[in-house]
C-alpha positions as CSV (number, residue, x, y, z in Angstrom):
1,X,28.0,142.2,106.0
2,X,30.8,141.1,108.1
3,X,33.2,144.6,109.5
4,X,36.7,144.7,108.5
5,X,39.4,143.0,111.0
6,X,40.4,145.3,113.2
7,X,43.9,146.6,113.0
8,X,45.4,144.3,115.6
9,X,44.0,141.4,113.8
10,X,45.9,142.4,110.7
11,X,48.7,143.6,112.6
12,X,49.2,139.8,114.6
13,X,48.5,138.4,111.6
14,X,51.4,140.1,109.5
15,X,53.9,139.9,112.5
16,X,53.0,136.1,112.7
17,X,53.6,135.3,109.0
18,X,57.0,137.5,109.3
19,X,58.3,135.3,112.6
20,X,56.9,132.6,110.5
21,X,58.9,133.0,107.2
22,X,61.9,134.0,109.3
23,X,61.7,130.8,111.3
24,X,61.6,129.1,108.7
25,X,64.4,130.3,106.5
26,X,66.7,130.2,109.6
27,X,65.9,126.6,110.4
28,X,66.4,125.7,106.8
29,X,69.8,127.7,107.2
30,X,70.7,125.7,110.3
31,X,70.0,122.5,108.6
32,X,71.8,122.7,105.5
33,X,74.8,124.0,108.0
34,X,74.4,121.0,109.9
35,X,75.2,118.6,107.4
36,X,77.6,120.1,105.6
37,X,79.4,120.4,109.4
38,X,78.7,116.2,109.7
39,X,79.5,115.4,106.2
40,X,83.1,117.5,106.7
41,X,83.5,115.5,110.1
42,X,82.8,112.4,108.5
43,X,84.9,113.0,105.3
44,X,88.1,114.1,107.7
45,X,87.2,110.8,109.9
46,X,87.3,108.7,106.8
47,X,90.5,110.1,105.5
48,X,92.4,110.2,109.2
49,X,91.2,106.1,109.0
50,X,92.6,105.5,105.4
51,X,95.9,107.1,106.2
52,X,96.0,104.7,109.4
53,X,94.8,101.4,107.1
54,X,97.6,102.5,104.8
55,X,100.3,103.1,107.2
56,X,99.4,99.7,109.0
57,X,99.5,98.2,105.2
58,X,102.7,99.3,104.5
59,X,104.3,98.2,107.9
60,X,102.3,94.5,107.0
61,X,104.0,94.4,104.1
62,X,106.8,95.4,105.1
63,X,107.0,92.8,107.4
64,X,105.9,90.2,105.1
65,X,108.8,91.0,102.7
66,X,111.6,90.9,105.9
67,X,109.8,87.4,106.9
68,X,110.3,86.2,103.4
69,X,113.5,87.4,102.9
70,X,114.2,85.1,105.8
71,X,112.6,82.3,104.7
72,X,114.6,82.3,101.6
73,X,117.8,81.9,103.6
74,X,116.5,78.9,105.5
75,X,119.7,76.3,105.5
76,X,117.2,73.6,105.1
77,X,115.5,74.6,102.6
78,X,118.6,75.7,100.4
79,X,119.7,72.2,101.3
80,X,117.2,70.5,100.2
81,X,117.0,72.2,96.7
82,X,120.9,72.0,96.3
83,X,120.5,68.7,96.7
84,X,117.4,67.9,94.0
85,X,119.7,70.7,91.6
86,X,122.5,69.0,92.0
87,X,120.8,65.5,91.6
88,X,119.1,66.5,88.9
89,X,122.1,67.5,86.4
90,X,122.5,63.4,86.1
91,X,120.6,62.4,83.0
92,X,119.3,59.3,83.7
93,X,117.7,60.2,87.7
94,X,115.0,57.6,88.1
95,X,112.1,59.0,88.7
96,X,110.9,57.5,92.0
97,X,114.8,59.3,93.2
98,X,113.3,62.5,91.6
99,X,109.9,62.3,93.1
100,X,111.4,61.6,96.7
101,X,114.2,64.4,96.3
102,X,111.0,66.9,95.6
103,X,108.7,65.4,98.2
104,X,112.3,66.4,100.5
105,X,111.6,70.0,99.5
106,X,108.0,70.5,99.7
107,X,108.6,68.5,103.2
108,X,111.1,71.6,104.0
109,X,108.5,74.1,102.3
110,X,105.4,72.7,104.8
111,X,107.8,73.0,108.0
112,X,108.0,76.7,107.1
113,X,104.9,77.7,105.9
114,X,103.5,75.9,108.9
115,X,105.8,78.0,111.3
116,X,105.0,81.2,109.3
117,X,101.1,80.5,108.9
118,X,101.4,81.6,105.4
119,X,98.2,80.3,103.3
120,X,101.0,79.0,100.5
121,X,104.6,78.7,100.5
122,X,105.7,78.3,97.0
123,X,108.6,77.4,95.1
124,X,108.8,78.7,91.8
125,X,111.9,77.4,89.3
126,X,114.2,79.9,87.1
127,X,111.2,79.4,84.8
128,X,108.5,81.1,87.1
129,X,106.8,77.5,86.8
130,X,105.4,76.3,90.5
131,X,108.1,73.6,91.3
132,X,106.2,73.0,94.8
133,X,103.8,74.1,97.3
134,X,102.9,73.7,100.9
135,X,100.2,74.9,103.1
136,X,96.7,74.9,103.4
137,X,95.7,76.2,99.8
138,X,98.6,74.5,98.3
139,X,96.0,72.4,95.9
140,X,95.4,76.4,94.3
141,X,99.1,76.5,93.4
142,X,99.4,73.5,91.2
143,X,102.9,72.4,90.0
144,X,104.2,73.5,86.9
145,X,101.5,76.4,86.7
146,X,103.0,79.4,84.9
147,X,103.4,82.6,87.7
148,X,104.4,85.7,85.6
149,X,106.5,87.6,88.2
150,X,108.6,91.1,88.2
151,X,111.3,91.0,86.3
152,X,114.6,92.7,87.5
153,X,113.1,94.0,90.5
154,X,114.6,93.9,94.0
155,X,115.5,90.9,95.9
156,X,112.3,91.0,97.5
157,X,109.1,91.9,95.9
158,X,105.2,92.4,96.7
159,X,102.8,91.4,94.0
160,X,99.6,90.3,92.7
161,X,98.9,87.3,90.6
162,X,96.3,85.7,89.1
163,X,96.0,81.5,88.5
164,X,92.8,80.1,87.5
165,X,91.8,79.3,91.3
166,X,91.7,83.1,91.8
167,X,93.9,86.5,92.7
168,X,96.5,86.2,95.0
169,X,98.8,88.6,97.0
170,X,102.4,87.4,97.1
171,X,105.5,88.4,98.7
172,X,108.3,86.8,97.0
173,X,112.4,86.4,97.5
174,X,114.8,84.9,95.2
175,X,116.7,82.2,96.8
């Protein structure tokens, strides 16, 4: 028969499995602390960086809508579409005159969205119908497509639409 441990056996053994289980439960402490200390950090980084994307947004926008609102009183432009209005009131307009008094405006429309880099100038009539287009995704805005736009709003407005080439973000002004 094998003696008994001896009483510093079972005493090391009992004051290594305490250190053990504490160790243990403060290391799982320390972890769970841990993240929940990075996953607060991280939270407050992510909101801090929305609030900075939204600010920046709004500014864009803001910008956009000023840019347009200038646009809409280009002297060319306004010339150009008094002129096919005014033209237009005759009845019997040929429509070679009709097609050369449009081809005037979208002419005026590619100079601007040219200078203003904008993916698509358009034109819409009193109807909300595309009368014309310019820029580089001008085939996406065919004429006479139907734009459903604010109604009674502001002067200048910031919108989404949707044609069948996709979803668009527009900044509009009436001219």
């Amino acid at each position: 028969m094998r003696p008994p441990p001896k009483l510093i056996a079972r005493t090391l053994t009992a004051a290594f499995g305490t250190a053990v289980v504490i160790l243990s439960i403060v290391f799982a402490v320390l972890m769970v602390d841990a993240r929940s200390r990075a996953r607060a950090a991280e939270t407050e980084k992510l909101g801090v960086a929305g609030r900075v994307f939204t600010a920046l947004e709004a500014r864009r926008q803001q910008e956009q809508l000023t840019t347009i609102a200038t646009l809409a009183e280009n002297l060319t432009l306004k010339a150009a579409l008094d002129t096919y209005v005014a033209e237009r009131q005759f009845a019997d307009m040929p429509a070679d005159q009709e097609t050369s008094l449009r081809d005037t405006v979208i002419l005026e429309a590619e100079k601007l969205a040219e200078l203003t880099r904008a993916n698509v100038l358009a034109i819409l009539d009193a109807d909300g119908n595309v009368f014309a287009s310019a820029g580089p995704a001008r085939d996406r805005w065919p004429r006479g497509a139907r734009i459903a736009l604010p109604i009674g709003g502001p002067s200048t407005f910031y919108d989404i639409v949707s044609l069948p080439a996709g979803a668009f973000r527009i900044a509009g002004a009436a001219l």
